[in-house]
C-alpha positions, 0 to 999 in steps of 0.5 A: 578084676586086675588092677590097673596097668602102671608104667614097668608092669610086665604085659604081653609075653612079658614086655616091659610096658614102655615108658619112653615119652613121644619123640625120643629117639630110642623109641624107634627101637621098639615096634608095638605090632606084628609086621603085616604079612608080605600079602598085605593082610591083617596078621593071623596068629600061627602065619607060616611063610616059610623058612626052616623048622628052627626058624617057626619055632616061636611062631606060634604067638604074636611079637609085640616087640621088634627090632626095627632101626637101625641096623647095628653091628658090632666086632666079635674080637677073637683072645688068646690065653697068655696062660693055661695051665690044665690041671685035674679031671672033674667028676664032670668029666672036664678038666679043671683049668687055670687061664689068663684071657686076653682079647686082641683085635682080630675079629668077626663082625656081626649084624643084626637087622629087624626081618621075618619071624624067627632068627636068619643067619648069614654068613660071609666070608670063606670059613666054615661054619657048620649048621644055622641051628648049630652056629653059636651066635644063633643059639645066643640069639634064640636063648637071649630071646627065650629069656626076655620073653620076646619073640624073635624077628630078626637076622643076624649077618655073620662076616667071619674072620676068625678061623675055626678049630685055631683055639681062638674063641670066634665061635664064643665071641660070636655068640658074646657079641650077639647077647651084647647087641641085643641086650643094647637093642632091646633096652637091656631087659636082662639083668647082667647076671643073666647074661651071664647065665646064659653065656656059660650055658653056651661054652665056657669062654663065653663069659669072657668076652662079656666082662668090662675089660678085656683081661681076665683070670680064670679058673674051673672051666673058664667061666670063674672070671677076675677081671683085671686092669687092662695092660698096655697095648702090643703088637701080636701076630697070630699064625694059624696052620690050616689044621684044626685042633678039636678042643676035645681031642686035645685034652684026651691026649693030654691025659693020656700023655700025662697018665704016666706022670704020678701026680697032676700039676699044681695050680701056681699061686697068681697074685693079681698083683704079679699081672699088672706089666707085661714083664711081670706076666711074662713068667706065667706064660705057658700052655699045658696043651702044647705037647699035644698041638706039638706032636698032631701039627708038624712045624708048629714047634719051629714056627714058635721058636722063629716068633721068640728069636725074632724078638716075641716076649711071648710066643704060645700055643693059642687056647687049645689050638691049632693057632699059635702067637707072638707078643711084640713090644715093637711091630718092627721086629714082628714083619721077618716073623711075618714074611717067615710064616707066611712062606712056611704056608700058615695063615696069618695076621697082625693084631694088637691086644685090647684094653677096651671091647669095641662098642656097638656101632649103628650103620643104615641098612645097605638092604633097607631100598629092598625091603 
């Protein structure tokens, strides 16, 4: 006979047993049984109401936990890479990297309401984005879920901003942002190291956007992160040319083009003390990729040489591409580039770098009167 149950004992699919008193308001956060199927009658265990294959996954064990309000929604902000410096192969097969992170304004928004078992995805706006099961932020949200032992009543809202195949990171934020609002909405029961784990284990740049601030060195595949003092803000505009760059691609063509040089290049000694201004971090500002984007993007060269001579500090390809930015010290200076790109045909927008990822906001449920 097992001994009795104490407050923070792990109980029912491995919930931690609630410990909050009567009255707080973090308590409607939890729910503490199954929703009623639609038919009113008592909930049976392996109920199936529909939805896709990946949807049921999970509905073969009974949810004592729920997200019910509020309805929470936080911005996926996109980066860029004032540095990336690819240097050699791994035995992995990936390259090896040297990279600074940058988060900046531009952003996805997503949202994330209590609903059926299993984890819904919708998505707004005019930016493709692939299969459900494939999206980022559902394969976030099913691991986060898998993890904390908790089964999955949810359904994400993916408003899309940031374009796809650009080297900006949206489809990695989007997943980052997802584990952070569930992380808050279930009460952490994640350690941040987990989270961390299970970042990288959806793509490299995950991490990133789950570090305290937004500016980080880092190396390997970009999941070796150092975090650094934000740096004041500044105007960015980033000019995207419609053409997608897929990240693989780039790098193979990399190394054929490198295949005649006789070594790699070195990795550059970056003393954190060296990214502490912009002045200072401006010399480290390049991209190894961008004799690939150069030769597979016509009119990219000439769109980051109009940046620079209209008064950008640094103009670079964005990550991998296809996208490509300024940083302006004045926005002033920054509206000819503007009107410029957008009569050569890119798609543009002006952003402003970050020092502080924005939190989670709670917001009413514009469904709840359908429910």
């Amino acid at each position: 006979m097992g001994s009795a149950r104490q407050p923070g004992d792990l109980v029912c699919d491995r919930i931690p047993y609630r410990r909050l008193p009567p009255g707080h308001d973090h308590r409607r956060l939890l729910r503490l049984a199954p929703e009623p199927p639609l038919d009113g009658r008592p909930p049976q265990r392996g109920d199936r109401r529909g939805g896709s294959a990946f949807e049921t996954r999970h509905r073969d064990r009974s949810s004592l936990t729920a997200l019910t309000e509020p309805f929470v929604e936080v911005e996926a902000c996109a980066k860029i890479n004032l540095r990336l410096a690819v240097l050699a192969r791994e035995t992995t097969g990936y390259h090896s990297l040297e990279t600074i992170f940058c988060g900046i304004s531009l952003a996805d928004t997503i949202r994330v309401r209590s609903a059926e078992p299993g984890i819904r995805l919708s998505v707004e706006g005019d930016i493709a984005t692939g299969p459900a099961d494939e999206n980022l932020a559902v394969r976030a949200a099913d691991r986060f879920h898998q993890a904390a032992g908790i089964v999955p009543a949810i359904h994400i809202t993916l408003e899309k901003r940031i374009p796809s195949g650009a080297g900006l990171g949206g489809g990695s934020s989007d997943a980052a942002a997802t584990l952070r609002l569930l992380s808050t909405l279930y009460h952490q029961p994640l350690q941040k190291k987990k989270l961390l784990e299970i970042a990288a284990g959806i793509g490299s740049d995950v991490p990133f956007f789950l570090t305290d601030t937004p500016l980080a060195l880092a190396w390997s595949r970009g999941e070796r992160l150092l975090e650094l003092p934000p740096l004041p803000n500044r105007h960015v505009v980033v000019a995207y040319p419609g053409t997608p760059l897929p990240t693989a691609g780039a790098f193979a063509r990399l190394a054929v083009l490198r295949s005649d040089a006789p070594t790699t290049p070195p990795p550059i000694a970056i003393a954190t003390d060296e990214l502490t201004s912009w002045d200072r971090l401006a010399p480290y500002a390049a991209n190894d990729l961008e004799p690939v984007a150069f030769e597979r993007i016509p009119g990219l060269p000439e769109a980051l040489r109009l940046l620079l001579d209209s008064g950008a500090s640094i103009a670079l390809l964005a990550g991998s591409g296809s996208a490509i930015f300024g940083i302006f010290d004045d926005p002033y200076y920054a509206k000819p580039a503007v009107r410029a790109l957008l009569a050569s045909g890119f798609a543009t927008w002006q952003a402003r770098t970050l020092d502080t990822w924005p939190p989670p906001r709670r917001r009413i449920d514009p469904n709840a009167t359908n429910k």
